[in-house]
C-alpha positions in Angstrom: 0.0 0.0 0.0 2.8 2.2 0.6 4.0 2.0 -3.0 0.4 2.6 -4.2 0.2 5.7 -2.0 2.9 7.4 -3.3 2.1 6.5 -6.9 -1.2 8.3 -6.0 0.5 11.2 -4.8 2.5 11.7 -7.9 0.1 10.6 -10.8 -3.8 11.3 -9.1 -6.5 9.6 -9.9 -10.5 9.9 -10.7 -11.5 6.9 -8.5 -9.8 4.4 -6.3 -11.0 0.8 -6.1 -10.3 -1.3 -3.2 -10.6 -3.1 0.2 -10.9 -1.8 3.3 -7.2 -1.3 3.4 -7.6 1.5 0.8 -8.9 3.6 3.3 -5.7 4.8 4.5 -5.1 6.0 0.7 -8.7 7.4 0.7 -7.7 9.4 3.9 -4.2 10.2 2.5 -4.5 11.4 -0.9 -8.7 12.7 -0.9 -9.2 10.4 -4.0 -12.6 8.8 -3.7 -12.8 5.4 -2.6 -15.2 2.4 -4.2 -15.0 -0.5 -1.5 -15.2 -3.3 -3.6 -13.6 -7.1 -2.9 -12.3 -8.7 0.2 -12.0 -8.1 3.5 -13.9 -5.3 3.9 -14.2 -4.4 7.5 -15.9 -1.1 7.6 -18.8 -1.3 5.3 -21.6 -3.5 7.0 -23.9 -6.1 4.8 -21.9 -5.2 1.1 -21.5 -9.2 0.9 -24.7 -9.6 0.0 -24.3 -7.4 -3.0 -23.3 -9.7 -6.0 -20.5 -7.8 -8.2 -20.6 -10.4 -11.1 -23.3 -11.2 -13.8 -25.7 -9.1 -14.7 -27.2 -7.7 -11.3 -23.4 -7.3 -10.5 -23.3 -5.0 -13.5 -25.5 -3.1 -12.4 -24.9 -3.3 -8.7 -21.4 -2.1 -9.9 -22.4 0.6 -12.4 -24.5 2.2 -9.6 -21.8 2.2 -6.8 -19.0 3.6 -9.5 -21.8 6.7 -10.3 -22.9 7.5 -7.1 -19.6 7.6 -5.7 -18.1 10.0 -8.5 -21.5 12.1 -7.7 -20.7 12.4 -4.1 -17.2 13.7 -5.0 -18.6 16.2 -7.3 -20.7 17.5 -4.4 -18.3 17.9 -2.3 -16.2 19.5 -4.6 -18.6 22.0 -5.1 -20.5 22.3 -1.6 -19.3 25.8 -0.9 -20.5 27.3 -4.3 -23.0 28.8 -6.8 -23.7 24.8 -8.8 -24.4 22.9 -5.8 -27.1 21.2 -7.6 -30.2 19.3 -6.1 -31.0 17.5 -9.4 -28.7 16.6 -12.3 
């Protein structure tokens, strides 16, 4: 993970995909996190979310969105196109 980090803090990233151990990056470099694969400690009931086939597709699909809209709010909490509906 260390040799991850400071790849991340040289070449940043749009998303970060990875176990709970990727929180430390998460907290390190600000690049949002998808929690996604095994162990993951700090996330309660996400084994019951299938992330293969179709429904994992989508499962997937929806995680990946949501998380790059919740990084675009908080990008922009503090000014004028802090939207409500996209």
């Amino acid at each position: 993970m260390w040799h991850l980090r400071s790849l991340l803090f040289a070449e940043p990233v749009d998303l970060l995909i990875g176990n709970s151990y990727a929180k430390f990056l998460w907290r390190d470099t600000k690049t949002p996190l998808l929690r996604i694969g095994f162990p993951l400690f700090d996330r309660h009931h996400l084994h019951r979310y299938p992330i293969i086939g179709y429904q994992g597709v989508i499962n997937l699909t929806n995680w990946i969105v949501n998380t790059l809209l919740d990084e675009m709010d908080r990008k922009a909490m503090f000014t004028q196109s802090f939207d409500v509906i996209r």
